[in-house]
N, C-alpha and C positions, 0 to 999 in steps of 0.2 A: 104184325101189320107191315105191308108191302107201299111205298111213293110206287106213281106211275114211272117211274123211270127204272125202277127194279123192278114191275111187273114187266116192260118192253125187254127188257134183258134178259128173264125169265121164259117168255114166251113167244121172242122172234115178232112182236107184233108192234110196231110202229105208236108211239103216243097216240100221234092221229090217230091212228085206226081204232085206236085203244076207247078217245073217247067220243068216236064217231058211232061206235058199236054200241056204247053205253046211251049216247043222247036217242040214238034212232029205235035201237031195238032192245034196250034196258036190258041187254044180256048181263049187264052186273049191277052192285046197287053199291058201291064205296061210301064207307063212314067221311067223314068230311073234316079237316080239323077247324079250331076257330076262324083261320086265317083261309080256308075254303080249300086246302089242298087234300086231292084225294089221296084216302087209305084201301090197300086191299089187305084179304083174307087168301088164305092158301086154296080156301075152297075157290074164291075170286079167279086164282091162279091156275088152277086146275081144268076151270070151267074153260077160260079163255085158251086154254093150250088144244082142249079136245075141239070145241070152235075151229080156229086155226087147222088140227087135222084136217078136219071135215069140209071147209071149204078148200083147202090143198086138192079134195079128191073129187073137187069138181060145182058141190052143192051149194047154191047161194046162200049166203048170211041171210039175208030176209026170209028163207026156207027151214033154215033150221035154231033160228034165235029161241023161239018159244020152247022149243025143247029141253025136257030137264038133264042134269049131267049125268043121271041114268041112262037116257036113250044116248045120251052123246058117246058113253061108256060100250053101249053096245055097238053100235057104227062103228066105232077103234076101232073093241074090241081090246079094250085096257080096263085092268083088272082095278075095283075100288079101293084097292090099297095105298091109293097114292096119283101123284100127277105125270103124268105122261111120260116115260124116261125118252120118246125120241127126240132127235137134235132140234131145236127152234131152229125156224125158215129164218136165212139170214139174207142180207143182200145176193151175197155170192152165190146164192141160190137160185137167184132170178136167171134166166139164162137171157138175155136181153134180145140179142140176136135172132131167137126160135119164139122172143115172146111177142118180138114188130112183127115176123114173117107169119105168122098168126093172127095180129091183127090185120094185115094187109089184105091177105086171104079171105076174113071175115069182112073185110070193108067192099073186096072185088064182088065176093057173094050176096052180099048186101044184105046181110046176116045180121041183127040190132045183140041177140042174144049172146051169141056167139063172140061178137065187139064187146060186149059188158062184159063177158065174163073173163076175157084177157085183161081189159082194163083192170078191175076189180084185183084179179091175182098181184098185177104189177104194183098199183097203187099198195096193199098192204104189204109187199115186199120190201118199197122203195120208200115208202113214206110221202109226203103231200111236194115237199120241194124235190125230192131226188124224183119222183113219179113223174112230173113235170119237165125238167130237165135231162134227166136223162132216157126218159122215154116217150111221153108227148114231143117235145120239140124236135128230136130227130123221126120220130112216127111222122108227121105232118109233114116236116120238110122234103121226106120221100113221097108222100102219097103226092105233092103237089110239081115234085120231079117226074111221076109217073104219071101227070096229069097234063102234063107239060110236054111229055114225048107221046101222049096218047092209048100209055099202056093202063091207063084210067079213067073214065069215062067222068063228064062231069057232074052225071047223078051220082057214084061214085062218090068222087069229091066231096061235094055239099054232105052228101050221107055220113061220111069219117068227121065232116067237121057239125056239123047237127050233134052228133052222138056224143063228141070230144068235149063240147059247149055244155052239152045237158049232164054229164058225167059231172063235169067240176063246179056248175051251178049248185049241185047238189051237197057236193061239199061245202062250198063257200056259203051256202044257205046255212047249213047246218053248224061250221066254226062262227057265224054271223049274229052270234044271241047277248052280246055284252050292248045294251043301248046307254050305258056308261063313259063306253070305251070313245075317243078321239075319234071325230067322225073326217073321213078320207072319200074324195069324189073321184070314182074313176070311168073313162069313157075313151075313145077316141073320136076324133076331130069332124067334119063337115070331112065329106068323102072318103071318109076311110073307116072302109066294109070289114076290112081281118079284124076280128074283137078278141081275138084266142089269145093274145098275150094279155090283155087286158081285163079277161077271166080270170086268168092263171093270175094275175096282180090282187085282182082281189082275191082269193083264195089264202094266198099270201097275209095279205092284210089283216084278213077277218080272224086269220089264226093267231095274230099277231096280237092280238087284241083288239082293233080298232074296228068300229064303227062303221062300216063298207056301205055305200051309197052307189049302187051300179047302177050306169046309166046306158050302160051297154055301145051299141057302135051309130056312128056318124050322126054325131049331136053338135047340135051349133053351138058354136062359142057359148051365145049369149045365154042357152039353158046350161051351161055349164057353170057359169059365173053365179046366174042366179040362183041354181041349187046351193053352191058353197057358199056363198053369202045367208042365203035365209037358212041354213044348218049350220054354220057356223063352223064352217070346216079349217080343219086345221091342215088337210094339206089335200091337190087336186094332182091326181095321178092319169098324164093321157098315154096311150098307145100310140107310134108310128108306125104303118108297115108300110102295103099297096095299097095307091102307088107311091114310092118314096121320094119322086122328084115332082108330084103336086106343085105347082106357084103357089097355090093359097096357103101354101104350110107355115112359110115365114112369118106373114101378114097375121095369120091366127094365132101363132105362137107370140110376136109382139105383142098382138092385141089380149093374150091372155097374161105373159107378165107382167103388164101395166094397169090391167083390169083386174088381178084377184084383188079379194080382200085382205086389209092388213092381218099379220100375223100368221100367212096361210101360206105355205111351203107348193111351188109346183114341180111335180117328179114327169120326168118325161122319158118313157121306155123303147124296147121295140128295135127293129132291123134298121128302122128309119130314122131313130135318136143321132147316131154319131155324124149324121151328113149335117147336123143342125146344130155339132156340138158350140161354134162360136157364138151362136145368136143365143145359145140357150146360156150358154155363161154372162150373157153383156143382161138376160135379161133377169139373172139370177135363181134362173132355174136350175135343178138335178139331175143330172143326165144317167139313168139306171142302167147300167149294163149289163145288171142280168137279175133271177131272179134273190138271189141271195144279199147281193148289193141292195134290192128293193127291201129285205127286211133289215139288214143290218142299218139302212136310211131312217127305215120307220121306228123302229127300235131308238134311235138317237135323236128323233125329232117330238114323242111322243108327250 
């Protein structure tokens, strides 16, 4: 028997990915020990590696899960004596550079299918924080450069961040099933539209274990306060972007460190974090600088 941490080794496939495939499309069914942690089988192993080819060569997982590892076998085209001998998909594999000018492409053409299916590759290459950082956040920050000099329309626009939104919703829905877990309020502020960091936070979160309560973008203060009080949250997590020299940012940010509830941690992210870092220290906020600092915070405050 195989921990998920030896089947990703195994198989080139990200934990995420590993048990996002298993909750959405029961491609595998792991024995469980006392303590809940999964076990695989080599058939487990085999199944998920011919998976893995098969959407390499283009086919969605949702198209081919139901399938049994006989037809999977024939698609290879790898013989039932065994599991797959070619290389697992590694990072290094991802070509990053041909996998944005792809999306970008797919976003000019306004292409939905086309946009999933590069996300899709990247995300099971990269994993949920590396997918995010190293390819969302510079993806975006070009299309909004190219939006910016006009070589992208702003249907465009809205269309790459619509698709980006709904993409990691789906995740974070999906890591989001522990209603045990530390419940975390995340949203950004009265005026501010960008929620894309504040997605990608909770994504984070929900993996982390905790209890994600999205509240998505330009929430007033006071339904902030009130959700984490009547859920009993243990810590309120806002996004900064545009615009980042708002006036009302100060005043909101005062009024939220003086206003949470006891015992409830506020984490404060985003482009627009460091221009705030004095007031957020005097109010004894967290100033998250990136996405790995947000779990390494949640992790030690939980």
């Amino acid at each position: 028997m195989h921990t998920i941490q030896s089947v990703a080794e195994k198989t080139g496939l990200t934990p995420d990915v590993i048990r996002i495939w298993e909750r959405r499309y029961n491609v595998v069914s792991p024995e469980r020990t006392p303590s809940n942690q999964r076990l695989y089988t080599d058939a487990d192993i085999e199944r998920l590696n011919l998976l893995r080819r098969v959407t390499e060569k283009g086919r969605r997982i949702s198209a081919i899960a139901s399938l049994s590892t006989e037809e999977l076998r024939e698609i290879t085209g790898t013989p039932a004596s065994g599991i797959p001998v070619n290389r697992p998909l590694s990072k290094a594999d991802l070509d990053l550079e041909k996998a944005r000018n792809d999306a970008i492409s797919a976003i000019i053409e306004l292409n939905p299918i086309k946009l999933e299916r590069v996300l899709e590759e990247a995300f099971v290459s990269l994993g949920s924080v590396g997918f995010m950082m190293k390819f969302i956040d510079p993806l975006m920050e070009q299309v909004g450069n190219l939006w910016r000099s006009g070589a992208v329309r702003t249907c465009q626009e809205h269309f790459s961040s619509a698709h980006v939104r709904s993409f990691l919703g789906r995740y974070m829905l999906e890591a989001n099933m522990d209603p045990k877990g530390p419940r975390v309020i995340i949203a950004t502020l009265s005026g501010q539209f960008h929620e894309l960091g504040a997605t990608m936070s909770a994504v984070v979160a929900a993996q982390g274990g905790w209890n994600v309560i999205y509240l998505g973008a330009n929430v007033p203060l006071e339904e902030i306060l009130f959700t984490a009080d009547c859920k009993e949250a243990k810590a309120i997590a806002v996004s900064l972007g545009y615009p980042e020299d708002d006036p009302k940012i100060p005043i909101m940010l005062e009024q939220l460190g003086y206003g949470v509830p006891d015992l409830c941690r506020v984490l404060v992210g985003g482009s627009g974090a460091a221009r705030y870092r004095g007031l957020l220290a005097r109010i004894g906020a967290l100033e998250m600088t990136s996405l790995e600092t947000l779990s390494k915070t949640l992790d030690s405050i939980r």
